[in-house]
N, C-alpha and C positions, 0 to 999 in steps of 0.2 A: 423654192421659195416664192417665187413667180404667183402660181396656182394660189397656194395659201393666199398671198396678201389679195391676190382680185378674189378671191372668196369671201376673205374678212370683207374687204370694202362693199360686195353689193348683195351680204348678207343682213350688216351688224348695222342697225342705224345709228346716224351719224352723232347724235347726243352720245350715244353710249359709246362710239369710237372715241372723241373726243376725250372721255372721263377715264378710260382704259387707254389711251394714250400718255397720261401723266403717269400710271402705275410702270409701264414699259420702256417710257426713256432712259432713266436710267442704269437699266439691262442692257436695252442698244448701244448706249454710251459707252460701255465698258465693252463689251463684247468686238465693236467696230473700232474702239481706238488705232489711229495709225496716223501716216504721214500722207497720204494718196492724194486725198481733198479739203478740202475747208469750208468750211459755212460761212460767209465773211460777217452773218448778222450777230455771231457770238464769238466768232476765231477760233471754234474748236476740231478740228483735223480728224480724221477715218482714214483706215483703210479702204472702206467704201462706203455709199451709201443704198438705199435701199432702195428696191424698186417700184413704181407704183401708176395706178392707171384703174379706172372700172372697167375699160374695155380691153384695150391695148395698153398692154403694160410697157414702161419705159422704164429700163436698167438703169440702177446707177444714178436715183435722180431725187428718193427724199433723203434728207438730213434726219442723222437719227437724234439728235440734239435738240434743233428747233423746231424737227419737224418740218420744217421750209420743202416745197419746191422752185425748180429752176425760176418760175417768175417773182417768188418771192424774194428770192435772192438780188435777180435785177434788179426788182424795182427799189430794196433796199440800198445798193449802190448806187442807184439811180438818184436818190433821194440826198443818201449823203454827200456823194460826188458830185450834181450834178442842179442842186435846189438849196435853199436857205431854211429847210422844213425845219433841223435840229437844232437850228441855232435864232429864227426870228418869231418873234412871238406873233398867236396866231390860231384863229378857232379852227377846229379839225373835227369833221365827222366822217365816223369810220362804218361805212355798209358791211356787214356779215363778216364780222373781224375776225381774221389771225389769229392762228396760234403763235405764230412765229413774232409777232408783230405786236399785239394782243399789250403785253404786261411792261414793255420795252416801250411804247408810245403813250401807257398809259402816267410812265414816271419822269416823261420828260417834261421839264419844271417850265419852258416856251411856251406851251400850245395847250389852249381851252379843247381837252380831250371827250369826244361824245360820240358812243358807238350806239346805232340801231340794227335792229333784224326783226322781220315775226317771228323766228325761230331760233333763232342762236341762244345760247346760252349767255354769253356776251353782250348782249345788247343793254344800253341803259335806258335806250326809247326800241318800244315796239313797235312796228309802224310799217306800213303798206308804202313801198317807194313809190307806187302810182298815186298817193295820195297820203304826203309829208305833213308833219305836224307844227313845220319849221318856217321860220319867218322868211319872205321875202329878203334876199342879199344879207342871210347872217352867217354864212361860213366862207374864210380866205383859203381853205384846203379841203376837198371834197377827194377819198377811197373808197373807189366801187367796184371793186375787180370779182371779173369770174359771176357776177349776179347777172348783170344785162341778159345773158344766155336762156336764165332760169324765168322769163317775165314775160307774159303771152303779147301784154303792150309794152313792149319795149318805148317808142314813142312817147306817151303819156312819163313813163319813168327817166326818158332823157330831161323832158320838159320840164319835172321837178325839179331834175337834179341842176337843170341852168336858173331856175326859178330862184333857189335858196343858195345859191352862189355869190357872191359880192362881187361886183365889175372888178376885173384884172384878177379874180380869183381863178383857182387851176384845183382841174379834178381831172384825177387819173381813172383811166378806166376802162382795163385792160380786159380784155376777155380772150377765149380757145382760140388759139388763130390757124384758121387754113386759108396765107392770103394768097396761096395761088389760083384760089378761086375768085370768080370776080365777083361776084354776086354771090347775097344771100338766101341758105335755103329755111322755108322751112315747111311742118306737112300736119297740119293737125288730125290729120284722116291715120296717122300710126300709133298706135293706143296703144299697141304691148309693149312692155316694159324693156323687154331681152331688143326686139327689133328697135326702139329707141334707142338704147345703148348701142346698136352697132353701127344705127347708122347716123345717128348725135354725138357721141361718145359718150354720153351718161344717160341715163334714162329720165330724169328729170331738166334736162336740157330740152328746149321745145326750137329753138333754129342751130344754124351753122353759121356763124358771118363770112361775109365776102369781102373785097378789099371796098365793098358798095355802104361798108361801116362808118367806115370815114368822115363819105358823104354824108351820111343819112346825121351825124353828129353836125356837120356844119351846119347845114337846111334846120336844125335847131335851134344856131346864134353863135357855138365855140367856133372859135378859131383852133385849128385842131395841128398839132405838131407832132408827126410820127418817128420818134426817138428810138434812133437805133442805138445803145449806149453799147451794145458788144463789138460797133464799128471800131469804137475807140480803148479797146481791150486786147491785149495780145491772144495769140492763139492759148499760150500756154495758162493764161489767168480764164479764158474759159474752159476750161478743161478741169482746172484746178476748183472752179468753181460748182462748176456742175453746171453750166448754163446752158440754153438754147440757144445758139449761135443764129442773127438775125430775129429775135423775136421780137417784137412791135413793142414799144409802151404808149398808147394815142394820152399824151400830154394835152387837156381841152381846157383853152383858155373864155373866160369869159369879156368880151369886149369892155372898156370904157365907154359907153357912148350915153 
């Protein structure tokens, strides 16, 4: 199963994954019923879940329900447990939205819901994150996860994303983490596709971050708070969850000043 799924993924473009995705769930669903694990973004249980990865695939780690992986899991506990997202009212723009996340933020009756992408199918603004179509301090909740990666100026795209933020507002924005490295790589001089994938882990990924991520978000203006929320999780609800034990969420707060 392994083979197949990293075939599908760095075969089938991603529009068309997405639309064959809705036909397949609820085959997965039925198929994978059990007691093993749980999604906690829907509460619905497996015996297992799926594996997935363009390069290195990881066992046991997408929901065949919401389709969620491990960080979208956290960050949904993260969210409900851990922030007033579900319950205070509040504009929200959502970068290259979820599936998982997607139909579920867009019916909570709280938060002025506005997702963009150049490409998503999801998006309700198209839009170049290095260059926003959005007002100066108009959103209290900013989701950018997993994009930073994909953006040759990363920089320019920080500077936006603190530009159209409102003082004391908070954007998450999580991205692939190898923090045992310190520093960020990356090599425009690698052009083929297969050797970006192996040594990026997707082939449309153009760096790697280092824990020099962090940094490079301060020297922007956030006050950056790195939330381990599986510190405060038993072993057995990460397991049950499907989680990445120690994964980073960089919580980037915008100052008052």
């Amino acid at each position: 199963m392994k083979k197949v799924f990293k075939s599908i993924l760095n075969t089938i473009p991603r529009p068309l994954l997405i639309k064959a995705s809705y036909i397949a769930k609820p085959f997965l669903v039925s198929l994978l019923k059990g007691k093993n694990y749980t999604d906690p973004i829907d509460g619905k249980s497996f015996s297992k879940f799926l594996p997935y990865g363009y390069e290195n695939q990881r066992e046991n780690v997408l929901s065949p329900s919401t389709l969620s992986l491990e960080r979208h899991r956290l960050l949904w506990l993260y969210l409900k447990n851990k922030t007033d997202f579900f319950t205070s009212e509040k504009s929200v723009l959502h970068f290259a939205p979820e599936q998982a996340f997607y139909k579920r933020f867009r019916k909570l009756s709280n938060i002025n819901y506005t997702t963009t992408d150049l490409n998503s199918p999801l998006a309700d603004v198209k839009a170049d994150i290095c260059n926003l179509p959005f007002k100066d301090n108009e959103y209290d909740f900013i989701l950018c996860n997993h994009v930073l990666e994909h953006i040759p100026d990363d920089t320019k795209a920080m500077q936006e994303l603190y530009r159209i933020l409102k003082p004391n507002g908070i954007a998450i924005l999580q991205i692939p983490q190898e923090l045992e490295r310190e520093f960020t790589f990356e090599d425009n001089s690698i052009t083929n596709p297969k050797e970006r994938a192996k040594i990026f882990g997707q082939y449309d990924h153009v760096r790697i971050y280092g824990r020099d991520y962090f940094d490079k978000l301060k020297s922007i203006g956030f006050e950056v708070i790195e939330a381990d929320y599986t510190r405060e999780l038993s072993e057995e609800l990460i397991n049950k969850y499907r989680l990445a034990k120690g994964e980073i969420i960089p919580v980037c707060i915008k100052p008052n000043s």
